[in-house]
PQR file of N, CA, C, O and H, with PARSE charges and radii, in Angstrom:
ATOM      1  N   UNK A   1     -26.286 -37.635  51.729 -0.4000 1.5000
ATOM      2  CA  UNK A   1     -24.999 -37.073  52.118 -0.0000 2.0000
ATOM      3  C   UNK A   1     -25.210 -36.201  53.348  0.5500 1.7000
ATOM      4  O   UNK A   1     -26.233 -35.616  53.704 -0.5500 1.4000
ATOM      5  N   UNK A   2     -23.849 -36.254  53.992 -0.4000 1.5000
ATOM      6  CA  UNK A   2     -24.536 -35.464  55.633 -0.0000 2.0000
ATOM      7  C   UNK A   2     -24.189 -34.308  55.446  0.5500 1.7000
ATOM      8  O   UNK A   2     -23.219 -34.059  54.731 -0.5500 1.4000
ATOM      9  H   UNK A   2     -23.017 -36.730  53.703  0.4000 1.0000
ATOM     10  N   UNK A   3     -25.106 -33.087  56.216 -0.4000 1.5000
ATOM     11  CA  UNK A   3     -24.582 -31.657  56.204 -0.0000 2.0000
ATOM     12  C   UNK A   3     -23.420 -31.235  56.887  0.5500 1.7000
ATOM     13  O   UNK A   3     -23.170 -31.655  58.017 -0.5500 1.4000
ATOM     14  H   UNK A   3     -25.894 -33.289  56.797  0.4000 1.0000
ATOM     15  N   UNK A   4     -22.511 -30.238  56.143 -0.4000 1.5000
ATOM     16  CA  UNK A   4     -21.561 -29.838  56.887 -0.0000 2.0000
ATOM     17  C   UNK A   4     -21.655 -28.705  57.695  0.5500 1.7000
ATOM     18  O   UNK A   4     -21.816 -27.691  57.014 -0.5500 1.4000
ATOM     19  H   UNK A   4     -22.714 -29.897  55.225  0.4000 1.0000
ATOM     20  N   UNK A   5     -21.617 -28.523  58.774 -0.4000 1.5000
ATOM     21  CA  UNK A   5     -21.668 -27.640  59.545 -0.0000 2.0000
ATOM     22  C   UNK A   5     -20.322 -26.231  59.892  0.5500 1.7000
ATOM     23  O   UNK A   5     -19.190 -26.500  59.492 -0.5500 1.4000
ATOM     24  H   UNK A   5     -21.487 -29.347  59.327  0.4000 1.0000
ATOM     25  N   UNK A   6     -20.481 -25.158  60.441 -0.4000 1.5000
ATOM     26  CA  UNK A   6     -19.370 -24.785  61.323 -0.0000 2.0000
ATOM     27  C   UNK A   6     -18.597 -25.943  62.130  0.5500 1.7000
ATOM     28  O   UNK A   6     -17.374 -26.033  62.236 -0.5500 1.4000
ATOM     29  H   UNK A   6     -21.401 -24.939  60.766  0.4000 1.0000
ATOM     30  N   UNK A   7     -19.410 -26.674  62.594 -0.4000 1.5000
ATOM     31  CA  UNK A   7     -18.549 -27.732  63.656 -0.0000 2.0000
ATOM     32  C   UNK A   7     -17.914 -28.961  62.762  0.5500 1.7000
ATOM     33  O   UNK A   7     -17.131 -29.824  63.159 -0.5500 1.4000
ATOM     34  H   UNK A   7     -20.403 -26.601  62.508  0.4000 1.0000
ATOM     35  N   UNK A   8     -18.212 -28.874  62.053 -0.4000 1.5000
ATOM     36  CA  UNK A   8     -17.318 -29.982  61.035 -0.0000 2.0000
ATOM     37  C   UNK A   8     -15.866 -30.436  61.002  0.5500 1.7000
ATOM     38  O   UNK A   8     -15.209 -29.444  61.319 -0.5500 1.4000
ATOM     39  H   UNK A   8     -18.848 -28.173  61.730  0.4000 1.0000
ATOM     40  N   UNK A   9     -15.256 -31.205  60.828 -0.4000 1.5000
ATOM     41  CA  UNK A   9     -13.740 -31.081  61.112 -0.0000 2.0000
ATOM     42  C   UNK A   9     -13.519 -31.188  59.197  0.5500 1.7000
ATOM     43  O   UNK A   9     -14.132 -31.739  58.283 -0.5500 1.4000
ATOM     44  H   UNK A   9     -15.790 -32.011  60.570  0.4000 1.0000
ATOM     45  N   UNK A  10     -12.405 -30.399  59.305 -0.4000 1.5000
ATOM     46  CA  UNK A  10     -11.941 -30.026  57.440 -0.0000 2.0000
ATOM     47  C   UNK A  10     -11.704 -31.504  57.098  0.5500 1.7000
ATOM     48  O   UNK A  10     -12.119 -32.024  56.062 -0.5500 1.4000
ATOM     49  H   UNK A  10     -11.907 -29.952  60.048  0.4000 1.0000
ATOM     50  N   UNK A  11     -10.947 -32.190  58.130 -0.4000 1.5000
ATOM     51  CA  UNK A  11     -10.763 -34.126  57.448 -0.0000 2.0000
ATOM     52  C   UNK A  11     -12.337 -34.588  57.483  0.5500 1.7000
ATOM     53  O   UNK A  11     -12.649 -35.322  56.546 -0.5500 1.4000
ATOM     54  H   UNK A  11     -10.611 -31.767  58.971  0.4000 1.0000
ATOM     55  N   UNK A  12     -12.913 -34.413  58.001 -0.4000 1.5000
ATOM     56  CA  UNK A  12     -14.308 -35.510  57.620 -0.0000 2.0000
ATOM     57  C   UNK A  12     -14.700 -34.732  56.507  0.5500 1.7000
ATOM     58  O   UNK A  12     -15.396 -35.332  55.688 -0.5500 1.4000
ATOM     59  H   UNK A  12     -12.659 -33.816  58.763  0.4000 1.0000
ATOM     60  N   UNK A  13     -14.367 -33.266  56.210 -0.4000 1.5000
ATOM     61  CA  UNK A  13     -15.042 -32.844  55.279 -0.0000 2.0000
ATOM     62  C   UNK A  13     -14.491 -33.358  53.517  0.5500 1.7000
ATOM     63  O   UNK A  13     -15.151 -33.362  52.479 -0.5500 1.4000
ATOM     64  H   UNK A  13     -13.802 -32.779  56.876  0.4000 1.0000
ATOM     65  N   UNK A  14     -13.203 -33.705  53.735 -0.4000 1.5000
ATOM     66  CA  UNK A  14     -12.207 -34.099  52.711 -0.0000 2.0000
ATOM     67  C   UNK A  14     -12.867 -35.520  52.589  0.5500 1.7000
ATOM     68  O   UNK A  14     -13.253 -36.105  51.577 -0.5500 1.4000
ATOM     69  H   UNK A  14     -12.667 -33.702  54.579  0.4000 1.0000
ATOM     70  N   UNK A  15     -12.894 -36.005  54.221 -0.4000 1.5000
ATOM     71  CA  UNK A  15     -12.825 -37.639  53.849 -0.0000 2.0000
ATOM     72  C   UNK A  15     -14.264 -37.813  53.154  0.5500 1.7000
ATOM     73  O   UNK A  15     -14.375 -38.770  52.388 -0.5500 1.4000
ATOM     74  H   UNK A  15     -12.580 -35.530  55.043  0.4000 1.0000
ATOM     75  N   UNK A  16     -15.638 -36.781  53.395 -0.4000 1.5000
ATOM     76  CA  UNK A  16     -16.703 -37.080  52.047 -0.0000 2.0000
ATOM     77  C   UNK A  16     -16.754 -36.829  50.665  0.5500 1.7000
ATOM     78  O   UNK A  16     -17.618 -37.129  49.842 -0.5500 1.4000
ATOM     79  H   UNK A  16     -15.548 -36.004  54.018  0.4000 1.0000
ATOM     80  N   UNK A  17     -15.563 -36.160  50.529 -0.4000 1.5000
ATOM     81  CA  UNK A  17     -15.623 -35.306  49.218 -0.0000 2.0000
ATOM     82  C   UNK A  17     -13.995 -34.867  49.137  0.5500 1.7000
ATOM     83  O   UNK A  17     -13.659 -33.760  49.558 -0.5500 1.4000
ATOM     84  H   UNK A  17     -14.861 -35.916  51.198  0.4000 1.0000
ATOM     85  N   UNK A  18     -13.300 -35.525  48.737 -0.4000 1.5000
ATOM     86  CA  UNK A  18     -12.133 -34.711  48.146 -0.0000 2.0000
ATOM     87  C   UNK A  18     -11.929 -33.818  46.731  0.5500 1.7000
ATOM     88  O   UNK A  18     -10.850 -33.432  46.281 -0.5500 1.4000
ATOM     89  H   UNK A  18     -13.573 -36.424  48.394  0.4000 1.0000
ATOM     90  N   UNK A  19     -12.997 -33.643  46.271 -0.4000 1.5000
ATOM     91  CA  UNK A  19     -13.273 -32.625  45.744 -0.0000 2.0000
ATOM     92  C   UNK A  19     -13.729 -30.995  46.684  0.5500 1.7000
ATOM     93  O   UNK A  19     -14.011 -29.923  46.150 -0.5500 1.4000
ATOM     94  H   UNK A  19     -13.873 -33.957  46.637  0.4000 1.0000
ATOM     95  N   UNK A  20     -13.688 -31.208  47.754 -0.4000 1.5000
ATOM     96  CA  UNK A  20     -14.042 -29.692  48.359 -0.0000 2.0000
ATOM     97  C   UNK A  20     -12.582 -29.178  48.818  0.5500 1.7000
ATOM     98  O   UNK A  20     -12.407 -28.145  49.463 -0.5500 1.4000
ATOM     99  H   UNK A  20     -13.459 -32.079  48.189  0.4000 1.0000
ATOM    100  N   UNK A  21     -11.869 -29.788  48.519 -0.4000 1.5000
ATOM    101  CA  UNK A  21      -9.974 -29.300  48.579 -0.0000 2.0000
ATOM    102  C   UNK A  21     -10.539 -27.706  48.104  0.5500 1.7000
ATOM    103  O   UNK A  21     -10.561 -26.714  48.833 -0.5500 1.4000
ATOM    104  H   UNK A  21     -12.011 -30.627  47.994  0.4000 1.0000
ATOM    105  N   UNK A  22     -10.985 -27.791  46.657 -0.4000 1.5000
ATOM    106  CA  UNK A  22     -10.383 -26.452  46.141 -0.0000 2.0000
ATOM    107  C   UNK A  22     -11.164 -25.067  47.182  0.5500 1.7000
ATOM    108  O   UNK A  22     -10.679 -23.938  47.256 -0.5500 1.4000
ATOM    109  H   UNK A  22     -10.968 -28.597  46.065  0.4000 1.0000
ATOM    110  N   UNK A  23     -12.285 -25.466  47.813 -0.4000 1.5000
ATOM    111  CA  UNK A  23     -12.937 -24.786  48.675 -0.0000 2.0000
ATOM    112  C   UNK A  23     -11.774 -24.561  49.723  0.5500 1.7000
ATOM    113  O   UNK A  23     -11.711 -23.378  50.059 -0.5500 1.4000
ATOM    114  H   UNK A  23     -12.679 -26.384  47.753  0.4000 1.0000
ATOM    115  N   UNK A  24     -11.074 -25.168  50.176 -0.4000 1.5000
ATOM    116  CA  UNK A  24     -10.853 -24.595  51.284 -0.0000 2.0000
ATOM    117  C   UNK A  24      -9.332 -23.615  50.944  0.5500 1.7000
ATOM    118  O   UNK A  24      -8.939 -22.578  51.478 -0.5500 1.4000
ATOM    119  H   UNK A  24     -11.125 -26.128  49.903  0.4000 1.0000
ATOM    120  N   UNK A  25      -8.713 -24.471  49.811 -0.4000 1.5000
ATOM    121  CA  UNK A  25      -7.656 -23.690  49.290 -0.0000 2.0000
ATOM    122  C   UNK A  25      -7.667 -22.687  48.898  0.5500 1.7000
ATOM    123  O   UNK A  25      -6.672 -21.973  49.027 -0.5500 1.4000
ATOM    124  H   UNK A  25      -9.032 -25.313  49.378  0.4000 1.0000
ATOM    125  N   UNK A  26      -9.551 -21.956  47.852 -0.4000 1.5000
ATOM    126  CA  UNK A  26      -9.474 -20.979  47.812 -0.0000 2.0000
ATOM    127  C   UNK A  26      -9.370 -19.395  48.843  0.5500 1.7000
ATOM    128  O   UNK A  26      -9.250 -18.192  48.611 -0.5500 1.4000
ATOM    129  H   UNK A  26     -10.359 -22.536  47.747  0.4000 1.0000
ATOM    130  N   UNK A  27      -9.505 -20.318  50.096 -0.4000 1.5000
ATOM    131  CA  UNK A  27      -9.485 -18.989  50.987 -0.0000 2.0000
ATOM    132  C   UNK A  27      -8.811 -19.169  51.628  0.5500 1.7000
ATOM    133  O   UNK A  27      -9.195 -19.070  52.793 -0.5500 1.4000
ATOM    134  H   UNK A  27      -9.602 -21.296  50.284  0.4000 1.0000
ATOM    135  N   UNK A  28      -7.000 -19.648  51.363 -0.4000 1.5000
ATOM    136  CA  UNK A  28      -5.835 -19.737  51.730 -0.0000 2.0000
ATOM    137  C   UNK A  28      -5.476 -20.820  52.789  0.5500 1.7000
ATOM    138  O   UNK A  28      -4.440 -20.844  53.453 -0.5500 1.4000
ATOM    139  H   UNK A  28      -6.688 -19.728  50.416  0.4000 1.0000
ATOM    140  N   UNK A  29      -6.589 -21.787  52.840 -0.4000 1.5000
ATOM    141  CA  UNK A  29      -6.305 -22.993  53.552 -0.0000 2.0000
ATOM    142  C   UNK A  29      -5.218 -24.121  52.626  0.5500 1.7000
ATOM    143  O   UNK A  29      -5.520 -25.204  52.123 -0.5500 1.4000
ATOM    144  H   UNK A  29      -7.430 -21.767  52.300  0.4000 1.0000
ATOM    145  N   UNK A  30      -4.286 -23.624  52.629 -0.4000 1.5000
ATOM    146  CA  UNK A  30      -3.044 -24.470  51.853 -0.0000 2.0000
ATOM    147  C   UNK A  30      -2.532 -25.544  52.681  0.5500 1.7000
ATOM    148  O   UNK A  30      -1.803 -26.405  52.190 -0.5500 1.4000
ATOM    149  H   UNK A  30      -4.040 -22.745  53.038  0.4000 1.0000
ATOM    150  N   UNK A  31      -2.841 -25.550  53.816 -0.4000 1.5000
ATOM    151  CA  UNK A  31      -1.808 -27.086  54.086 -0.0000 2.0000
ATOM    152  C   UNK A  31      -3.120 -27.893  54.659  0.5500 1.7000
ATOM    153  O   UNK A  31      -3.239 -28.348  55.797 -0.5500 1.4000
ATOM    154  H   UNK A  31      -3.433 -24.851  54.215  0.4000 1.0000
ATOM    155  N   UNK A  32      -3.820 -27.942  53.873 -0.4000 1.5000
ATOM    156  CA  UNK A  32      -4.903 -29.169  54.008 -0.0000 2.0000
ATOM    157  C   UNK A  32      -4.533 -30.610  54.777  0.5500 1.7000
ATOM    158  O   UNK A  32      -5.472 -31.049  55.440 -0.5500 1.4000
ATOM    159  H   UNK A  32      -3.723 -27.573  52.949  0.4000 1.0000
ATOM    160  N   UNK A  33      -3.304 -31.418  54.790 -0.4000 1.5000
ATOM    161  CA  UNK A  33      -2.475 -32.094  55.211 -0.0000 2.0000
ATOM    162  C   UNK A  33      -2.324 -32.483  56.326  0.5500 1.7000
ATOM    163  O   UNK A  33      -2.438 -33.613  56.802 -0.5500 1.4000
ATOM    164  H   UNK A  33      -2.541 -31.062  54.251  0.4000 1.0000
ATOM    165  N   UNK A  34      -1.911 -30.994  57.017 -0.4000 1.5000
ATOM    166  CA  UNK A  34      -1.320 -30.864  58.302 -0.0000 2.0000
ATOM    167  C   UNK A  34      -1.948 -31.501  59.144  0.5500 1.7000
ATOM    168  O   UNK A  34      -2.895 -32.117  58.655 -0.5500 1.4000
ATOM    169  H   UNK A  34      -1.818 -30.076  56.630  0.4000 1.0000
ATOM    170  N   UNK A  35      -1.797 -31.630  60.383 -0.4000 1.5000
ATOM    171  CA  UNK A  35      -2.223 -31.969  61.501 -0.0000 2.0000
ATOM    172  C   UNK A  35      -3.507 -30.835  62.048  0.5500 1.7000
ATOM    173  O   UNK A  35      -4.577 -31.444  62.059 -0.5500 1.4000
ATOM    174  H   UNK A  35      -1.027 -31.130  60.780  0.4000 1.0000
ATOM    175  N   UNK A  36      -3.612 -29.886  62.339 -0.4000 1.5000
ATOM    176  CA  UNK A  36      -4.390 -28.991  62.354 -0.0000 2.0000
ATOM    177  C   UNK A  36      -5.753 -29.566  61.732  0.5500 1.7000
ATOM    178  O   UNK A  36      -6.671 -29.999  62.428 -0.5500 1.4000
ATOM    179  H   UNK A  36      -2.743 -29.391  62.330  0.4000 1.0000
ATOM    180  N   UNK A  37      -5.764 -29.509  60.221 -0.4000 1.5000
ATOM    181  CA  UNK A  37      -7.075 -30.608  59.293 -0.0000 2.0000
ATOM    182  C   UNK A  37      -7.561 -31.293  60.214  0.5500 1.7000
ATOM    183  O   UNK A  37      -8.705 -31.119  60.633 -0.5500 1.4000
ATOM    184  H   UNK A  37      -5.017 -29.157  59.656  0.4000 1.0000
ATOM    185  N   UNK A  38      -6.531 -32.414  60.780 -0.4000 1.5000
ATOM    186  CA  UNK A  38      -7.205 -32.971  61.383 -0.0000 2.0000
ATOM    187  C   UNK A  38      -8.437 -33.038  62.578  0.5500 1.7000
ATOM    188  O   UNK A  38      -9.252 -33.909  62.883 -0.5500 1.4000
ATOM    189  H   UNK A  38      -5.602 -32.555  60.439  0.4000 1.0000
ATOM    190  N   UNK A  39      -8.203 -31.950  62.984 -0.4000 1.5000
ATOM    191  CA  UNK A  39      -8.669 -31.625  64.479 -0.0000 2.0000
ATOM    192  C   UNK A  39      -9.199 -30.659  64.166  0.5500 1.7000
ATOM    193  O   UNK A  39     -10.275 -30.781  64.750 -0.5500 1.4000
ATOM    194  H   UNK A  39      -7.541 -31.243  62.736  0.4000 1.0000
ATOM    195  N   UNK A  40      -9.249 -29.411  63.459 -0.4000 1.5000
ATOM    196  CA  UNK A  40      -9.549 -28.113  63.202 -0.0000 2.0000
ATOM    197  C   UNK A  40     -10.907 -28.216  62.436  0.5500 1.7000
ATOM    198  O   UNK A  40     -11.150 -28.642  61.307 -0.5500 1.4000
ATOM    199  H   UNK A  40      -8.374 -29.312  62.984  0.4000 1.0000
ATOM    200  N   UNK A  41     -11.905 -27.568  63.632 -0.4000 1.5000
ATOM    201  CA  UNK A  41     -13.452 -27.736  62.749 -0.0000 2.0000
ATOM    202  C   UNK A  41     -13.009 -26.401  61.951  0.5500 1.7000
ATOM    203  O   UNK A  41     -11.891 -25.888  61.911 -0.5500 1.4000
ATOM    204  H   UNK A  41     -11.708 -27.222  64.549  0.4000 1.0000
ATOM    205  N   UNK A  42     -14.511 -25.885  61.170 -0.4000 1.5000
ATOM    206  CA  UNK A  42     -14.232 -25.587  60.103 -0.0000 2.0000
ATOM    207  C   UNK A  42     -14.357 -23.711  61.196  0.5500 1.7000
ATOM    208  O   UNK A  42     -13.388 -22.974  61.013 -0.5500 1.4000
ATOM    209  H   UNK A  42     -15.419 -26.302  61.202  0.4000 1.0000
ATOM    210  N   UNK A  43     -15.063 -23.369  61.806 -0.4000 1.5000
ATOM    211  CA  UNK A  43     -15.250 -22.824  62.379 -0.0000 2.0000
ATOM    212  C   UNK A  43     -13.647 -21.895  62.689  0.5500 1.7000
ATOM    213  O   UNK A  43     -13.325 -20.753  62.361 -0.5500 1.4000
ATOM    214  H   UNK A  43     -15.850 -23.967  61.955  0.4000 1.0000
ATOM    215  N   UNK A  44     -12.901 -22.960  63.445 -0.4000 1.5000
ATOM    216  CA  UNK A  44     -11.784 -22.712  63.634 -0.0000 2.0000
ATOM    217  C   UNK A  44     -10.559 -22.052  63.126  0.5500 1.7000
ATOM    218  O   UNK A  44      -9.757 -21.206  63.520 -0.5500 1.4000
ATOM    219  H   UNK A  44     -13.163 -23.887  63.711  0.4000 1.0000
ATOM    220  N   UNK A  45     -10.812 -23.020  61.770 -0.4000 1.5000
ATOM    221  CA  UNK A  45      -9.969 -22.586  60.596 -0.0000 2.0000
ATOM    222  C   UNK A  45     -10.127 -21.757  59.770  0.5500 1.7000
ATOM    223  O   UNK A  45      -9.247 -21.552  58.935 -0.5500 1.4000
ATOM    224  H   UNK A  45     -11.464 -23.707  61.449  0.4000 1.0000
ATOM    225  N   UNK A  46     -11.593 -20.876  59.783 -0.4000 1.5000
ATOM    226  CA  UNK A  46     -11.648 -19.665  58.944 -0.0000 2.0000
ATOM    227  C   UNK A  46     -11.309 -18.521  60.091  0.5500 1.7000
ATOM    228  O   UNK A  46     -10.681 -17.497  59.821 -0.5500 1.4000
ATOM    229  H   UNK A  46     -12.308 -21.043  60.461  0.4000 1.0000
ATOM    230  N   UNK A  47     -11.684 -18.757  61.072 -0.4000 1.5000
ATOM    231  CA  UNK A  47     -11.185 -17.377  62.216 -0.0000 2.0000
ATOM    232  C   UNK A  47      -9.446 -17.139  62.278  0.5500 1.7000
ATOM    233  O   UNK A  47      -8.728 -16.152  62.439 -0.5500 1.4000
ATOM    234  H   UNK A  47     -12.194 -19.589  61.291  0.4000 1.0000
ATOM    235  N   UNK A  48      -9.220 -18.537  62.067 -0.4000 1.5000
ATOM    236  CA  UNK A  48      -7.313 -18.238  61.730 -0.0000 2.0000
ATOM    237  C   UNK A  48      -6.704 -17.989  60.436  0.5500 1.7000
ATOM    238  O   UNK A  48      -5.494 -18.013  60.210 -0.5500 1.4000
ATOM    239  H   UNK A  48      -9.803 -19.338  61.936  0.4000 1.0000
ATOM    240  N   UNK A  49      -7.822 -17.700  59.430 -0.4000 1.5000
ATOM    241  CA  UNK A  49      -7.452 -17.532  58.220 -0.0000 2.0000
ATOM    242  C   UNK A  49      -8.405 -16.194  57.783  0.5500 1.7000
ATOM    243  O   UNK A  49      -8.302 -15.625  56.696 -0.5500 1.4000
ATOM    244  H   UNK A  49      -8.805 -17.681  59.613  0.4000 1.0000
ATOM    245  N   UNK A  50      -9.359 -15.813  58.866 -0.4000 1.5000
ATOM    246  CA  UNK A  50     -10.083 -14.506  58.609 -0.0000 2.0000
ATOM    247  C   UNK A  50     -10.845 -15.051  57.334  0.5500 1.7000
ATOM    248  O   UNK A  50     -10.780 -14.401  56.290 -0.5500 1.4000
ATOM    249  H   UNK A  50      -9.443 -16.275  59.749  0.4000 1.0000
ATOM    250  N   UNK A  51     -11.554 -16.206  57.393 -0.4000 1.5000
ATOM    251  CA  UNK A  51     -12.573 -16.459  56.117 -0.0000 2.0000
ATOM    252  C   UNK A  51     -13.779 -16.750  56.739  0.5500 1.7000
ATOM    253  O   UNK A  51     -13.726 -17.362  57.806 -0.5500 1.4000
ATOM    254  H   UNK A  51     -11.607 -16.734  58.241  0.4000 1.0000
ATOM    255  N   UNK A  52     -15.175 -16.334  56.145 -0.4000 1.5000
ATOM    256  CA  UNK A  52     -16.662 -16.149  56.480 -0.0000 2.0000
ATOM    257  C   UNK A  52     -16.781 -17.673  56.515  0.5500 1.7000
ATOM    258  O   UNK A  52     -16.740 -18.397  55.520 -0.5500 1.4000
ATOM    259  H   UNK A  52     -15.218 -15.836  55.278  0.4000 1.0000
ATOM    260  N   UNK A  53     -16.920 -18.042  57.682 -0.4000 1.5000
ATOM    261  CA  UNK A  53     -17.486 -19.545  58.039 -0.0000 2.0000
ATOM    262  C   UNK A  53     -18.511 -20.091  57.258  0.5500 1.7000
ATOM    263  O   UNK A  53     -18.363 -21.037  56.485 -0.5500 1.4000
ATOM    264  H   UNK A  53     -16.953 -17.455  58.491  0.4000 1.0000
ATOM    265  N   UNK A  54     -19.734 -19.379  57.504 -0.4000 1.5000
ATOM    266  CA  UNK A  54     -20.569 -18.901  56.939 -0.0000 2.0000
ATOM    267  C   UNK A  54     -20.835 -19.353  55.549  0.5500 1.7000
ATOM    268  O   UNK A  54     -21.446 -20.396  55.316 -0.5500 1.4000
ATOM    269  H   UNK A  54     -19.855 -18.611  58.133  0.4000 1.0000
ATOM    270  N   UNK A  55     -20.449 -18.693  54.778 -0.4000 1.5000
ATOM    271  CA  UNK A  55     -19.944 -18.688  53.584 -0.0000 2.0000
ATOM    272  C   UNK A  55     -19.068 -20.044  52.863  0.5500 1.7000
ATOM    273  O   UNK A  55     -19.250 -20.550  51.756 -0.5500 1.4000
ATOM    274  H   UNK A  55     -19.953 -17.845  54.968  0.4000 1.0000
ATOM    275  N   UNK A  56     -18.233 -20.350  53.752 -0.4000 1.5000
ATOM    276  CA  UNK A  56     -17.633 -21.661  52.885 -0.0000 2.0000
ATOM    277  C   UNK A  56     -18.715 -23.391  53.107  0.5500 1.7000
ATOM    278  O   UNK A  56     -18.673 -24.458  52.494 -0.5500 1.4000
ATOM    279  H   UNK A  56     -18.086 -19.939  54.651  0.4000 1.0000
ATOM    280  N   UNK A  57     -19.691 -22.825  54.437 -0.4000 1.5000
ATOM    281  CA  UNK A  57     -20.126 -23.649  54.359 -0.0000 2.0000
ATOM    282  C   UNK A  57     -21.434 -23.781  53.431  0.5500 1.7000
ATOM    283  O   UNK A  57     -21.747 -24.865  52.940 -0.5500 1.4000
ATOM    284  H   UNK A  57     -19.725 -21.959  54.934  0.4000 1.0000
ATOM    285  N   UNK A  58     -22.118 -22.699  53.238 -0.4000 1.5000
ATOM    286  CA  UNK A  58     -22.929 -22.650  52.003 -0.0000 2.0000
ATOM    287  C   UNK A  58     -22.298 -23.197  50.781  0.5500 1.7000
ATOM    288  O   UNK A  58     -22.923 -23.942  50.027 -0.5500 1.4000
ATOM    289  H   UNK A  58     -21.864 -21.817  53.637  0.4000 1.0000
ATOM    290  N   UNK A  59     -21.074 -22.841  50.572 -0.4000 1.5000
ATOM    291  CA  UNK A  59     -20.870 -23.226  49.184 -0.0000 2.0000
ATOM    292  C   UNK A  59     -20.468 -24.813  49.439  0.5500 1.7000
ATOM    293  O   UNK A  59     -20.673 -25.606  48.519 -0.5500 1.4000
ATOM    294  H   UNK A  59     -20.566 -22.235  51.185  0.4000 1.0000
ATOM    295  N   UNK A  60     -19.887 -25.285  50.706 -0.4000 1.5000
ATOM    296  CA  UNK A  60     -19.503 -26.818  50.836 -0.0000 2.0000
ATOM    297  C   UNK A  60     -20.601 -27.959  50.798  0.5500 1.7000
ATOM    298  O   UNK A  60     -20.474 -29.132  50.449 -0.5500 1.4000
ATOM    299  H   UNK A  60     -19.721 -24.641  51.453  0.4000 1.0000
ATOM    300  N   UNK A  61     -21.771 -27.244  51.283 -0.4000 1.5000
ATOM    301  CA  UNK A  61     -23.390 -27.857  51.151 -0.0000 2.0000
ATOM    302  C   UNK A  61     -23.849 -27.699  49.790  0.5500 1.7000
ATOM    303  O   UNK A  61     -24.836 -28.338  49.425 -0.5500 1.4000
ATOM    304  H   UNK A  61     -21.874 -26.291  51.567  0.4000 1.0000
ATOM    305  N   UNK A  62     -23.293 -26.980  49.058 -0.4000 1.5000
ATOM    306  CA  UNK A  62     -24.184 -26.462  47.587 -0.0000 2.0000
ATOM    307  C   UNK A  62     -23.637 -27.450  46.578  0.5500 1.7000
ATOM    308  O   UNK A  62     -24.343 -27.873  45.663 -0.5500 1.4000
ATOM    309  H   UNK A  62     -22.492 -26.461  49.355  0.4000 1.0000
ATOM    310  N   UNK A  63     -22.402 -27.808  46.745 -0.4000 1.5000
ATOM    311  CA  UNK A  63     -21.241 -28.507  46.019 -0.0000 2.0000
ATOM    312  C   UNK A  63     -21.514 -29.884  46.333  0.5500 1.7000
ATOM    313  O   UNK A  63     -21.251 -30.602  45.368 -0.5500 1.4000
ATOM    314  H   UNK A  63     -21.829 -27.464  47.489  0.4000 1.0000
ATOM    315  N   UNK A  64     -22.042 -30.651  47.550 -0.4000 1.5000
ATOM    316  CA  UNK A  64     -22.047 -31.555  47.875 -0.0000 2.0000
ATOM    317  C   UNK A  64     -23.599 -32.033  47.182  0.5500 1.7000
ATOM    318  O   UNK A  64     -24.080 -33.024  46.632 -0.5500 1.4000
ATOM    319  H   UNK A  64     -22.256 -30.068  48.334  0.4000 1.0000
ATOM    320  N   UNK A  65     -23.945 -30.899  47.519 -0.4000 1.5000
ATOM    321  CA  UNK A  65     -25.951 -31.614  47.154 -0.0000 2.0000
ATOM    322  C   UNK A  65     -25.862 -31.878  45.786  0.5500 1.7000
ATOM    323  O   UNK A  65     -26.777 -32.531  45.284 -0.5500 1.4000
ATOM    324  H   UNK A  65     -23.553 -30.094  47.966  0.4000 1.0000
ATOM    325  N   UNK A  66     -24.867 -31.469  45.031 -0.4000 1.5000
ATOM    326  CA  UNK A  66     -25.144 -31.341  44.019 -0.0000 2.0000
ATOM    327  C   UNK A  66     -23.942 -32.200  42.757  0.5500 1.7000
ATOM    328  O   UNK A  66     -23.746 -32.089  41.546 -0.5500 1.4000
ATOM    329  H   UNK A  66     -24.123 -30.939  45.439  0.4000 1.0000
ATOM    330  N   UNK A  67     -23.218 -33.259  44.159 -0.4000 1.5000
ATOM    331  CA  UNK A  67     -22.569 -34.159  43.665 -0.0000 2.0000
ATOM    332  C   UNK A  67     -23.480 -35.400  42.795  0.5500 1.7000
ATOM    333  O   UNK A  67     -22.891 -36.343  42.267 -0.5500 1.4000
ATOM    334  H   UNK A  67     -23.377 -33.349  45.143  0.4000 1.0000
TER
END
């Protein structure tokens, strides 16, 4: 399985795992959907939501390795 990075886009991250929804929902990424997803690395989308990049990607790598 490939690593997810800061530079990741939230859709490739869905399109490996739609189980990491609840990851991003928990830190108020609610319109998973949108157009934004699409295009919006992950990087992006925690600085507009004030969430530790950092951090969601540890747990998005921890969750995945361990699919």
């Amino acid at each position: 399985m490939a690593k997810v990075t800061k530079d990741t886009i939230i859709l490739d991250v869905l399109t490996m795992d739609a189980g990491t929804a609840p990851f991003f929902l928990e830190i108020g990424m609610h319109c998973l959907g949108c157009p934004s997803a699409s295009g919006e690395s992950i990087a992006e989308a925690c600085a507009v939501h004030g969430a530790d990049a950092d951090a969601l990607v540890a747990k998005l790598n921890e969750y995945l390795e361990n699919k």
